[in-house]
N, C-alpha and C positions, 0 to 999 in steps of 0.2 A: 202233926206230932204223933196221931195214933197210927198213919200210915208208917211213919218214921220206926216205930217197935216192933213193927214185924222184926228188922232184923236182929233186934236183942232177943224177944222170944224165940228164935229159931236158935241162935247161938246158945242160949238157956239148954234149950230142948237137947243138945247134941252131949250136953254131961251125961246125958243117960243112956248114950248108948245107942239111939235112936237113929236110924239111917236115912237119906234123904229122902228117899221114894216114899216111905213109910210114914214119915213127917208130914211130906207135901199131901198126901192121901188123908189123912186126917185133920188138916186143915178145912180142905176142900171137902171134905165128908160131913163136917160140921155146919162148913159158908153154905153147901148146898141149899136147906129148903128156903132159906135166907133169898139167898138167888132166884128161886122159881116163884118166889110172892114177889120178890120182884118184877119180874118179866111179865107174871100176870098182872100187877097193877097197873104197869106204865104202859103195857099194851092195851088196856079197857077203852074200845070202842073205836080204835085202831083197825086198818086193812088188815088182812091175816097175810101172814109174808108170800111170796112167791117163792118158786121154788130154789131162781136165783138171792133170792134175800138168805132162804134157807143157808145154800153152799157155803152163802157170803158170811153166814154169824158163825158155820162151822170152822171154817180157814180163818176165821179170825182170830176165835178163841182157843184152833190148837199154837198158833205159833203165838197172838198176844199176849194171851194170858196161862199155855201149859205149859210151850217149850220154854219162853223165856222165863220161866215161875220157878219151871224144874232147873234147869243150869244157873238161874241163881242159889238157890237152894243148894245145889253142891256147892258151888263158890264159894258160900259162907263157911265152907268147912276147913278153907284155907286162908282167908284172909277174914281183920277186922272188920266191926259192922259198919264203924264211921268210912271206913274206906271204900267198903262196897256201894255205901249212902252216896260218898262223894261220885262213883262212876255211876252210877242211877241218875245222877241228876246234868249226866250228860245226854241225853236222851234230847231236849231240844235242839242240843248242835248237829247231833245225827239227822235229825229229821230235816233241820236245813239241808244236809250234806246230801240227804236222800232224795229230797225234791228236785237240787240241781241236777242231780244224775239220771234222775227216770224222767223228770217234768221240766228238764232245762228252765227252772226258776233260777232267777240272778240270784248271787248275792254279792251285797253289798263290801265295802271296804270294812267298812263298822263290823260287821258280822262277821267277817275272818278275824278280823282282830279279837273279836271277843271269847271265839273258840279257840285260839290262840294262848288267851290267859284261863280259860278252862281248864284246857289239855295240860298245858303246866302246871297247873294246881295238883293234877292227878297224877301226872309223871313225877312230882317232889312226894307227896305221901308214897307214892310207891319206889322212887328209890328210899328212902326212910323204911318201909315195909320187910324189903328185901333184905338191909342189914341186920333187921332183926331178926328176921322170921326163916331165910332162907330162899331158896328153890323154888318151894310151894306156894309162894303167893305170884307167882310168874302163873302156877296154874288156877290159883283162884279168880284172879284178876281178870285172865284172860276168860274164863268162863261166866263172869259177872258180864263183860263186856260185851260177849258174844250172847246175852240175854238180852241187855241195854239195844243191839242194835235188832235183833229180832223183832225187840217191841216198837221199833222207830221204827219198821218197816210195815210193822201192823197199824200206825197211829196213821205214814202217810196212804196208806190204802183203803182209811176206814171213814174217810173227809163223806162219801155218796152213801155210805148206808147210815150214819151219821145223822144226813141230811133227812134219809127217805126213812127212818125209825126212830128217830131221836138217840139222843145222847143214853140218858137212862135205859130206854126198853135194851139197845145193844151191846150196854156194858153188862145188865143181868143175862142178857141172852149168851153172851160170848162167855161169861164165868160160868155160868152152867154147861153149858159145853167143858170147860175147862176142865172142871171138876168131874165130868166123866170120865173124861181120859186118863185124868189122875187116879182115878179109880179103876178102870180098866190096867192102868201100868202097875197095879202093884196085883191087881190079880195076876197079871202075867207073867210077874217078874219076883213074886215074892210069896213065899208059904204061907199056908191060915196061921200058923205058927208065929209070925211074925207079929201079928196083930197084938201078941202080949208084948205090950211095952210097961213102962215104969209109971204109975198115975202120973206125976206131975206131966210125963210127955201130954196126958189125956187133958189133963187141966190147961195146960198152956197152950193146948191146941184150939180148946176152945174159947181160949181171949183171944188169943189168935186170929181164930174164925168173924170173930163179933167185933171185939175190939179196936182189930188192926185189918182187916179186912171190908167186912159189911157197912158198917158207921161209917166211916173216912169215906168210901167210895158214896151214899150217900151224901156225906158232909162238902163234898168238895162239888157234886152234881147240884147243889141248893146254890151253892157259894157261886158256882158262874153262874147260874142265874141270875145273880141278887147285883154283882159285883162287875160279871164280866171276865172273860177267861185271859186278859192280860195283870191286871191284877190278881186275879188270881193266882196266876203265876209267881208274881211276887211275894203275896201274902207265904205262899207254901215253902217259901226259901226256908222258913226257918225251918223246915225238914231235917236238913243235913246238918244242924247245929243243934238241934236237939238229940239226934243221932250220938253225935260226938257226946254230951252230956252224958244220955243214959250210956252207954257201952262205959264210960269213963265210973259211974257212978254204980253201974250195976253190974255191969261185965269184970272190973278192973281192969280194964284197957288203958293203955297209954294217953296222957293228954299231955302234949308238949307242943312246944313252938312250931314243931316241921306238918300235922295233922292241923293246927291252927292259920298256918299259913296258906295250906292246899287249900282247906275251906273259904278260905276269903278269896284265894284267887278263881275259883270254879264257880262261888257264888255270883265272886262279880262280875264273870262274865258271861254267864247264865242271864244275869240281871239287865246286861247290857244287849242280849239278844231278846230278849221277853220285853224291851221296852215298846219296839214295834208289834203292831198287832201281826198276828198269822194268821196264814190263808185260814180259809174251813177246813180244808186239809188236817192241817198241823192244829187243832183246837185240842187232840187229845193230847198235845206233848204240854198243856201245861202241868199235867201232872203225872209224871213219870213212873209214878208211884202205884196208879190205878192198875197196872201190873201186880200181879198178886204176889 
């Protein structure tokens, strides 16, 4: 659920004015020391990386956690938050679809079937989307999605540093990285000028930071532990359903029968792929969300 409010905060944030670059920069500005007490703890008494481990958490965290951080982050500026939630949480059927094509892994009858009733869930809210909204959610959609598969491509590549750094040390190590870059992009791309934004942009940046960022990603690295990262996966459904709530409750976003249905169909076929365990590979797609 706290991962779930990144996207209402970001949607908050954008009444004021606030650009995305500038957004995602202040997020990451904040998560940052968060991050590197991270990396230092989980690293204590740990090999010191190699040089390939180095490249490996750098490539990770610019396309896991910048590139697909920052194209959603414009995404949301055209389409709702419950709808971006429901394409985020396609991310396990990508990483199937990714594994057959690079690692020729089967998949099963069951498993098209159930990306099947996914994709449908997601093609009904967004024809529903379109009539309302227009044009622009053809281009939100599609930049939401082309993050979702960024980070499917980050999750099936990250199965061996995963294994040789643990889950924790790689995901602080990859966000700091990430958050450099986010910081490098707006120096590069945007005036000190900029930096004056509206307080609440500052305030909700940094619940943002803590809230819906640092804690969750924590919360969820305890949880497979405790649980196991197929349940896990299930536990976290209720993501996109709380999505739908708050944007309904706090955004006034629409809640009607056509975003009610998407939801059930994406959940349940998310549900029906997560019921099998996945390889080590795929361990990071049980939570889709671990994308910042």
């Amino acid at each position: 659920m706290a991962f779930s409010g990144k996207a209402i905060i970001v949607k908050l944030a954008y009444r004021y004015g606030v650009d995305a670059i500038t957004l995602l920069m202040y997020r990451m500005l904040f998560a940052l020391p968060f991050f590197l007490v991270l990396a230092w703890w989980s690293g204590r008494g740990k090999p010191a990386l190699t040089r390939a481990d180095i490249w490996g958490v750098i490539g990770l965290g610019f396309t896991g956690y910048y590139l697909s951080s920052f194209l959603n982050f414009l995404g949301l500026q055209y389409i709702s938050a419950s709808f971006e939630r429901l394409i985020l949480y396609l991310s396990p059927t990508l990483v199937l679809l990714l594994g057959s094509w690079f690692f020729k892994r089967p998949i099963t009858q069951r498993q098209l079937t159930a990306m099947a009733v996914s994709y449908s869930g997601v093609l009904l809210v967004f024809g529903h989307e379109v009539s309302l909204t227009g044009p622009q959610v053809v281009l939100g959609a599609a930049l939401v999605f082309a993050g979702a598969v960024i980070y499917a491509i980050y999750l099936t590549y990250s199965g061996h540093l995963v294994q040789r750094l643990g889950a924790m040390r790689l995901a602080s190590l990859a966000t700091s990285v990430a958050c450099l870059f986010c910081l490098l992009q707006f120096v590069i791309f945007k005036p000190v000028s900029a930096l004056n934004v509206a307080p609440q942009v500052l305030w909700l940046s940094v619940l943002n930071a803590t809230a819906c960022t640092v804690l969750p990603v924590l919360l969820v690295m305890m949880g497979i532990e405790r649980i196991g990262p197929g349940l896990t996966a299930q536990v976290g459904m209720i993501g996109p359903m709380s999505t739908v709530a708050m944007s309904a409750l706090i955004l006034g976003e629409s809640f009607n029968i056509w975003i009610l249905a998407g939801t059930a169909l994406v959940l349940g076929g998310v549900f029906w792929v997560t019921r099998t365990p996945l390889p080590i590979q795929d361990v990071g797609s049980v939570k889709p969300e671990l994308k910042i």
